[in-house]
SEKOL-755107 format. One record per residue (C-alpha): x, y, z. Coordinates in Angstrom, 2 decimals. Layout:
N
<pt x="X" y="Y" z="Z"/>
...
This chain:
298
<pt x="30.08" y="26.54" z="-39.42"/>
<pt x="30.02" y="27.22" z="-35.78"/>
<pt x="26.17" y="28.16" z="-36.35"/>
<pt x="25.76" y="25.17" z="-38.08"/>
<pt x="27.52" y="23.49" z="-34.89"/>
<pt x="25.24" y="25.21" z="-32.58"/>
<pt x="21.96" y="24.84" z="-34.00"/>
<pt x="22.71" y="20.59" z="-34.42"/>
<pt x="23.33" y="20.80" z="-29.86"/>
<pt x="20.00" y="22.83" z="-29.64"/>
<pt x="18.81" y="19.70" z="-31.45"/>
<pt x="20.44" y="17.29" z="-29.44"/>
<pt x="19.80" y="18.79" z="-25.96"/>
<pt x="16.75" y="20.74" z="-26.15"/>
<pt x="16.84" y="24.09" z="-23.74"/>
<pt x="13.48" y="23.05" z="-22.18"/>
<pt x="14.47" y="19.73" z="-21.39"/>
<pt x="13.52" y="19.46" z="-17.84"/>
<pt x="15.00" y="16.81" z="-15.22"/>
<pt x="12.64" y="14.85" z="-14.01"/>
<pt x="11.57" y="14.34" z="-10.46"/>
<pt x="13.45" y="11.46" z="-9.05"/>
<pt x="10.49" y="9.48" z="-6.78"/>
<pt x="10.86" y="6.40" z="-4.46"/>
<pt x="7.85" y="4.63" z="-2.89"/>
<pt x="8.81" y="2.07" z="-0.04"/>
<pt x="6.08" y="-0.05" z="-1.19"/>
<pt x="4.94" y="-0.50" z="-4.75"/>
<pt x="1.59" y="1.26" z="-4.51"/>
<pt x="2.98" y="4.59" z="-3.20"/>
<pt x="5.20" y="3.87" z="-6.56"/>
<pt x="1.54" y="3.40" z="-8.73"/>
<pt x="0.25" y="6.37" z="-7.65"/>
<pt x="3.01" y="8.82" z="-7.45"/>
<pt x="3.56" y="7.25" z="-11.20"/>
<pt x="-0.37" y="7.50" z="-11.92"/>
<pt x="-0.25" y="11.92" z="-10.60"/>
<pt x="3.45" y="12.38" z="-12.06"/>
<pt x="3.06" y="11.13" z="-15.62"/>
<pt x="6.08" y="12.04" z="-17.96"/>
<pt x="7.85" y="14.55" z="-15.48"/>
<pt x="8.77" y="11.86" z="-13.05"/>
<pt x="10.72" y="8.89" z="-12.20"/>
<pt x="9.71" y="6.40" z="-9.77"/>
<pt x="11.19" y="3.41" z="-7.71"/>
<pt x="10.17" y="0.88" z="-4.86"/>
<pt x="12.07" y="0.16" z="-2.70"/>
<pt x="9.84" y="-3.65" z="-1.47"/>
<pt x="8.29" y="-5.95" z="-3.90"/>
<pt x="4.80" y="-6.68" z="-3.78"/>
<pt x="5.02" y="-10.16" z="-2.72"/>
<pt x="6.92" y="-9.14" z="0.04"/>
<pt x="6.35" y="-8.07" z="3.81"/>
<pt x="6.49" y="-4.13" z="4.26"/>
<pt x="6.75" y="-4.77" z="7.55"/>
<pt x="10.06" y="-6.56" z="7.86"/>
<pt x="12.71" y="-5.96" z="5.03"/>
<pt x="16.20" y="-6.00" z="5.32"/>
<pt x="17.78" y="-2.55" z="4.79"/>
<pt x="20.31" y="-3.18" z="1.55"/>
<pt x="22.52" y="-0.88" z="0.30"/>
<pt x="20.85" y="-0.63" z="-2.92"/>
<pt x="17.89" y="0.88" z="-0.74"/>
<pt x="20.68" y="4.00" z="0.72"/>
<pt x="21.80" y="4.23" z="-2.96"/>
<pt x="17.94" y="4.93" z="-4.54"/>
<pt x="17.09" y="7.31" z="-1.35"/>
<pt x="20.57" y="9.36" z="-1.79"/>
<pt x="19.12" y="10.27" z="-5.11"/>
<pt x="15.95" y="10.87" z="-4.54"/>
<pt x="13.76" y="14.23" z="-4.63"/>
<pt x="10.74" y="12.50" z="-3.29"/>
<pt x="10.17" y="9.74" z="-0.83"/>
<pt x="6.60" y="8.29" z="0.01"/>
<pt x="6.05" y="6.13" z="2.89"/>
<pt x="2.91" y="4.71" z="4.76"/>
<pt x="3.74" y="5.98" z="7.96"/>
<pt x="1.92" y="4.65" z="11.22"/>
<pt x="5.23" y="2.74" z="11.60"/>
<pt x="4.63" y="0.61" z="9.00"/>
<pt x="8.36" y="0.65" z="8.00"/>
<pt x="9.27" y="1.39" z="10.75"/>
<pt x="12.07" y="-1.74" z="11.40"/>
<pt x="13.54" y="-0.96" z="8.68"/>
<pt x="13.26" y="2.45" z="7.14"/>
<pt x="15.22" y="5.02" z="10.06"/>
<pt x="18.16" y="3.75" z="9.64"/>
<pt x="18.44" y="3.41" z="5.41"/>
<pt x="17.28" y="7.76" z="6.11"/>
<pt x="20.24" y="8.06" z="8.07"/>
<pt x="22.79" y="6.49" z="5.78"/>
<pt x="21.62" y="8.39" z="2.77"/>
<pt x="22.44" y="11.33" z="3.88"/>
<pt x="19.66" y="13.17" z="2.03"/>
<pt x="18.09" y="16.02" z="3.59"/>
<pt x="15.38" y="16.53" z="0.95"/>
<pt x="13.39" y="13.54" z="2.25"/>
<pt x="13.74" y="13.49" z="5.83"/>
<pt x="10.32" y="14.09" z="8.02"/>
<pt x="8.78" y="17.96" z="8.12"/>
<pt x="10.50" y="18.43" z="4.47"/>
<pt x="8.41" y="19.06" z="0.72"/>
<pt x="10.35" y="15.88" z="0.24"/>
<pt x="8.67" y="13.53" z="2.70"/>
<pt x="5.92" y="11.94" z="1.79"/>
<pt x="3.76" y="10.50" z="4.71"/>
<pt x="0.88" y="8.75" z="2.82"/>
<pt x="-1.04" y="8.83" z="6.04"/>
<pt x="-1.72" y="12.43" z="6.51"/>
<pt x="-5.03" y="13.37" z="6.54"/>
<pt x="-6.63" y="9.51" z="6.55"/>
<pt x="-9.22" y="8.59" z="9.15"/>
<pt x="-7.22" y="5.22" z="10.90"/>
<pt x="-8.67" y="2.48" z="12.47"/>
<pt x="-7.62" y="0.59" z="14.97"/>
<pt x="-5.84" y="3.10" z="17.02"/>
<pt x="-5.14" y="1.39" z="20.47"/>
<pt x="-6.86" y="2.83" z="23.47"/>
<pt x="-4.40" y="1.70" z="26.06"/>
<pt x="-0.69" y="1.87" z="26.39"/>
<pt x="1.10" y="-0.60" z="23.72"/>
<pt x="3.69" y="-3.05" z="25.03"/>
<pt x="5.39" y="-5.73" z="23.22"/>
<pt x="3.34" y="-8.47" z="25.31"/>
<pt x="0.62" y="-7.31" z="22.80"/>
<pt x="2.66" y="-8.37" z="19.68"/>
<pt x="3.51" y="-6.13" z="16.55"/>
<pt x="0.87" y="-3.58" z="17.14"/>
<pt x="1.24" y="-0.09" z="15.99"/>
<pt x="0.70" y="2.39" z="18.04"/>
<pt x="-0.67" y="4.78" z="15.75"/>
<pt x="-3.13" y="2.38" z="14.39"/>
<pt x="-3.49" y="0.51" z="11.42"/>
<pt x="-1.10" y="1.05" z="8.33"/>
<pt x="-2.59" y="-0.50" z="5.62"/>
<pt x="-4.83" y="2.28" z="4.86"/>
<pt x="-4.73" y="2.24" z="0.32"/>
<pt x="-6.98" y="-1.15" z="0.63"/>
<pt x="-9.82" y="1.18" z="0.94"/>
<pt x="-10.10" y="3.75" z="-2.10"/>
<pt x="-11.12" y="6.59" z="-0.65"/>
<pt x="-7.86" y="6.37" z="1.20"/>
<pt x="-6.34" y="6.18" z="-1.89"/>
<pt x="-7.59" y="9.62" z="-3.43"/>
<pt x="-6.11" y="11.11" z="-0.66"/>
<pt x="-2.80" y="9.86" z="-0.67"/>
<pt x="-2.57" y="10.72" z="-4.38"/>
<pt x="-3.65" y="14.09" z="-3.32"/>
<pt x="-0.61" y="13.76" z="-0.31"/>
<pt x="1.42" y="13.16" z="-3.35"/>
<pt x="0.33" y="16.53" z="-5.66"/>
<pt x="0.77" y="18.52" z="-2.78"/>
<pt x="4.34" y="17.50" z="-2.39"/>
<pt x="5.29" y="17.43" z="-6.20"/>
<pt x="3.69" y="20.98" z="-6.45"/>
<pt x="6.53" y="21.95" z="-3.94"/>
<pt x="9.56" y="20.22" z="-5.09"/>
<pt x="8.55" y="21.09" z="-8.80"/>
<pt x="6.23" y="24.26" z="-9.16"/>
<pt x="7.14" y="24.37" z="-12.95"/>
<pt x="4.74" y="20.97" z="-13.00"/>
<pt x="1.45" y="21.99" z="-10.85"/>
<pt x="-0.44" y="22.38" z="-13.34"/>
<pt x="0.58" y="19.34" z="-15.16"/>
<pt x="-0.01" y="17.13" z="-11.75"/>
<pt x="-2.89" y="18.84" z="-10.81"/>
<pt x="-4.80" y="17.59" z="-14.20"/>
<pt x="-3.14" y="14.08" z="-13.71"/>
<pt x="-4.62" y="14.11" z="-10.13"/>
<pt x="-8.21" y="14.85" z="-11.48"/>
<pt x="-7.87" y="12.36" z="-14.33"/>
<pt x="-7.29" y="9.73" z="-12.03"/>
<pt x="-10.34" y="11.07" z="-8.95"/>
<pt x="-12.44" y="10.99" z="-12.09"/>
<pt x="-11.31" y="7.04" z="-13.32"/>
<pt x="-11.27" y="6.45" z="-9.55"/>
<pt x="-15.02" y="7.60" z="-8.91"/>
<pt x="-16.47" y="5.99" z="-11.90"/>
<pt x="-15.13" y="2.29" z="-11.08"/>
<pt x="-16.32" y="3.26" z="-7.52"/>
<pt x="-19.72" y="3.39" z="-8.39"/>
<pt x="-18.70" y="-0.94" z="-9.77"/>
<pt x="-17.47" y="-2.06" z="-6.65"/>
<pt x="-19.33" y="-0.67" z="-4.26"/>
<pt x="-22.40" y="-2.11" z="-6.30"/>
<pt x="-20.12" y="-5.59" z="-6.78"/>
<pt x="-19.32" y="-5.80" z="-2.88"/>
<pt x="-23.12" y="-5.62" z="-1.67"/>
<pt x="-22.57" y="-9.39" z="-2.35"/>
<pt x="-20.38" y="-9.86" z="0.45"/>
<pt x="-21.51" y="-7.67" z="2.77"/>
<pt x="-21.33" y="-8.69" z="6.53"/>
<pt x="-20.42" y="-11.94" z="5.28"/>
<pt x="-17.88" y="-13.42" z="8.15"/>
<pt x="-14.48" y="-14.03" z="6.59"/>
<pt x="-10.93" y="-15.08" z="9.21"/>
<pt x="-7.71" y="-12.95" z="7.64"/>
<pt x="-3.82" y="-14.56" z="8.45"/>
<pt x="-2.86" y="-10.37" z="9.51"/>
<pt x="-4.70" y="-7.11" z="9.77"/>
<pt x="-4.12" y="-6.34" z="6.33"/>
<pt x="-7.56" y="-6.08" z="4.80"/>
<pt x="-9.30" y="-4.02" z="7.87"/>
<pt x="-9.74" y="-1.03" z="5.69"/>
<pt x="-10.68" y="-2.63" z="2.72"/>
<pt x="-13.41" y="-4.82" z="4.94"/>
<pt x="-14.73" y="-1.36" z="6.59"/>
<pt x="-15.45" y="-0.14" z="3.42"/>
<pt x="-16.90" y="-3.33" z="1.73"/>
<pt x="-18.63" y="-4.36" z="4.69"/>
<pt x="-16.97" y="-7.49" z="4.81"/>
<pt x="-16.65" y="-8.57" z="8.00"/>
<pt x="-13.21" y="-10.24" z="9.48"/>
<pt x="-13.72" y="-11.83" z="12.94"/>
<pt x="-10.39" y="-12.82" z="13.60"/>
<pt x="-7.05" y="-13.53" z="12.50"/>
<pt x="-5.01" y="-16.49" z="11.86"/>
<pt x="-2.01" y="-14.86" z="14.11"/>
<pt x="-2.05" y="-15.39" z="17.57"/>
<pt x="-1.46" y="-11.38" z="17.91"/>
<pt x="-0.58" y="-9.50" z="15.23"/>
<pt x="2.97" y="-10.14" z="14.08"/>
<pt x="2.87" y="-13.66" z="16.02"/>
<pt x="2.49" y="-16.88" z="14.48"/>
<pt x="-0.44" y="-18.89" z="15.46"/>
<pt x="-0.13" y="-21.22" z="18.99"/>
<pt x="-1.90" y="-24.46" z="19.16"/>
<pt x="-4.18" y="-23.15" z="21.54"/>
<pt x="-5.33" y="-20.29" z="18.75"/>
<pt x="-5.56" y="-22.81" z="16.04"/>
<pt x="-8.05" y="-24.99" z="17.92"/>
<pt x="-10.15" y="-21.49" z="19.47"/>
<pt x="-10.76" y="-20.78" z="15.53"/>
<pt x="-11.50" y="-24.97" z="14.56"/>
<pt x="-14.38" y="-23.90" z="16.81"/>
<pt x="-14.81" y="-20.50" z="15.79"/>
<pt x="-15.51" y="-20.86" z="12.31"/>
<pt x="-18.39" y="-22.84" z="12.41"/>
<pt x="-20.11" y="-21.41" z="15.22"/>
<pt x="-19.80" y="-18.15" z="13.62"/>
<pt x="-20.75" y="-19.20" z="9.69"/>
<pt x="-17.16" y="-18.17" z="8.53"/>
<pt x="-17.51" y="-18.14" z="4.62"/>
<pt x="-13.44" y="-18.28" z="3.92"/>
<pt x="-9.75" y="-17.25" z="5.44"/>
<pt x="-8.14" y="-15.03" z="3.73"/>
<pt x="-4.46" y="-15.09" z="3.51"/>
<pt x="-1.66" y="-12.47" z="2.26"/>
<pt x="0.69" y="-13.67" z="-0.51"/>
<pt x="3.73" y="-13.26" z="1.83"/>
<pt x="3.02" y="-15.22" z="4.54"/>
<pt x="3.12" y="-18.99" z="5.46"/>
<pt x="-0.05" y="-21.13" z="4.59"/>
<pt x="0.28" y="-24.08" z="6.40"/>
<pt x="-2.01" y="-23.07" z="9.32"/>
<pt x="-4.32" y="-21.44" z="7.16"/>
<pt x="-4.82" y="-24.51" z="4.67"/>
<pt x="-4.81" y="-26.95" z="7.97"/>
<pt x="-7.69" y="-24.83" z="8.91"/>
<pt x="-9.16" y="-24.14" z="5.90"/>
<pt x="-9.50" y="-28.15" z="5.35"/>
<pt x="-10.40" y="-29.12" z="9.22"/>
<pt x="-13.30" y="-26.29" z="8.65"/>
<pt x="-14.25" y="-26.82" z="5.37"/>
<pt x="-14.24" y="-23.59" z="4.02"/>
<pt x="-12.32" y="-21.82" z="1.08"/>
<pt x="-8.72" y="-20.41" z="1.57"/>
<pt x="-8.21" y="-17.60" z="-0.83"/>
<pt x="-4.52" y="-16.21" z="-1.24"/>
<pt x="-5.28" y="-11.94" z="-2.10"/>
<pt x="-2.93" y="-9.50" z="-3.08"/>
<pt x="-1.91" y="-6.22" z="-1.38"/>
<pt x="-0.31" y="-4.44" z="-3.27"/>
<pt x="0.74" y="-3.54" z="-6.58"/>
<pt x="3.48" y="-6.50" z="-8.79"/>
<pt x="1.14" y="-9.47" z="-7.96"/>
<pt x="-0.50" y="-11.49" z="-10.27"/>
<pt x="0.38" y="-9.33" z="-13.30"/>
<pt x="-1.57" y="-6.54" z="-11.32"/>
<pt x="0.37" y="-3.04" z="-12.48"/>
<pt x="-1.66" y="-0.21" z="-11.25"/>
<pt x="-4.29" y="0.72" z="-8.56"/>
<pt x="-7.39" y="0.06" z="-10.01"/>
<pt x="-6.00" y="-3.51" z="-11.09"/>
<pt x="-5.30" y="-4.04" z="-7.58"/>
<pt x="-9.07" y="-3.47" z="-5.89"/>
<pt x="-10.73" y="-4.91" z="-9.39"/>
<pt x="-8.79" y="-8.14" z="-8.16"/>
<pt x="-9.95" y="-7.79" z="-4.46"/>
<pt x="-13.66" y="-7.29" z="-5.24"/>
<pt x="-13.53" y="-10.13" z="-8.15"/>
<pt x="-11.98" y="-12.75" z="-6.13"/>
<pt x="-13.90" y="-12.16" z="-2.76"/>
<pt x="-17.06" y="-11.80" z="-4.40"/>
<pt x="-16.44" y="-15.26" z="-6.10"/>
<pt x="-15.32" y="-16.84" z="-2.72"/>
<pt x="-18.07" y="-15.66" z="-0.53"/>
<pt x="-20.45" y="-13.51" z="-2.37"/>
């Protein structure tokens, strides 16, 4: 009987169940890819929405409760989260994921950002990072290496699984390359065609398009447009041949459909990360980007 008893747990709770790896992304897209080199051995969170600013979130407690428990955190770095992100660290008490740990994931490592401010940064200059640019996935060959930021770190918190992530890594390079080869053929199109963006948010995937963004719809960045900067791009856009302004899901499009009307020229609403538009994973994300753009101004 009692063998009986022990054979039917061994059933129940297999000895080589493993736990898996408890991942949070601050943003959705860290979540896509840590999902898209973790497969089966891992469970991932975000902590923002896609539709929403990663820039300015307010710090709930559900955020201290998902980082308490997590093994792995992945964030964009460059201060992107900066407003928001120290203090939900400090209240959840969680060693594992704090900076200079295997549990930290800073997706910027190793990227080549633009943008990086040659003087001294002030607030008179608006929300400017000091580090340069954050939005660095918009551009895949970014991507690859924050998916290969993201092995590197699994391989340490879970060395039972390298081998396992390590295949998942190349399986995705390998998907990655081949619909490379599609855009960059798809984006000749739109190349150095003149475009006005409401934030910064697209200056990686516009360096490696070639699509070229002259300006923004913010005054500075992080600062909603003045009057005087609304009527400087009424004459800008012509003069220059702008084909469209681009706009981010998240923020306000009254200025940028004033202007879009006054100028004549398309406003196109993109996505920028990962949870709009029925977009679920990475290569969704830039198939959407090239589609839409190229329709708009190619």
């Amino acid at each position: 009987m009692k063998k009986i008893l022990l054979w039917l747990c061994m059933m129940a709770f297999p000895w080589n169940a493993v736990a898996k790896v408890n991942i949070v992304g601050t943003l959705p897209i860290f979540a896509s890819l840590a999902q898209e080199v973790g497969g089966d051995r891992v469970e991932v969170t975000s902590l923002a929405r896609g539709n929403q600013d990663p820039h300015f979130l307010d710090a709930k407690p559900t955020y201290v409760v998902a980082l308490n428990k997590a093994d792995l955190l992945i964030h964009g770095g460059l201060d992107l989260e900066v407003g928001w992100l120290p203090p939900v660290l400090v209240q959840a008490r969680n060693s594992k994921i704090l900076p200079n740990n295997p549990g930290n994931v800073n997706a910027a490592q190793g990227l080549n950002i633009l943008e990086v401010p040659k003087t001294l940064v002030d607030r008179s200059m608006g929300d400017v990072h000091p580090a340069g640019n954050p939005h660095a996935w918009l551009d895949p060959r970014n991507a690859k290496l924050i998916a290969a930021n993201i092995f590197q770190h699994l391989a340490q918190v879970d060395p039972e699984g390298k081998a396992y992530y390590q295949g998942r890594l190349q399986d995705f390079l390998n998907r990655l390359n081949q619909k490379m080869t599609e855009w960059n053929q798809s984006s000749q199109s739109f190349h150095e065609k003149k475009v006005v963006t409401y934030h910064k948010s697209f200056t990686y995937f516009a360096d490696w398009t070639g699509l070229n963004v002259i300006d923004t719809v913010e005054s500075k960045p992080g600062i909603p447009p003045n009057a005087k900067h609304i009527d400087e791009l009424l004459k800008l856009i012509p003069q220059e041949g702008v084909k469209a302004i681009i706009v981010e899901s998240y923020y306000p499009k009254k200025v940028p459909e004033y202007l879009s009307q006054k100028a004549g020229v398309p406003l196109l609403q993109l996505p920028t990360d990962v949870g709009e538009d029925g977009i679920t994973n990475y290569i969704e994300l830039i198939d959407a980007l090239i589609r839409d753009v190229k329709k708009a101004v190619g």
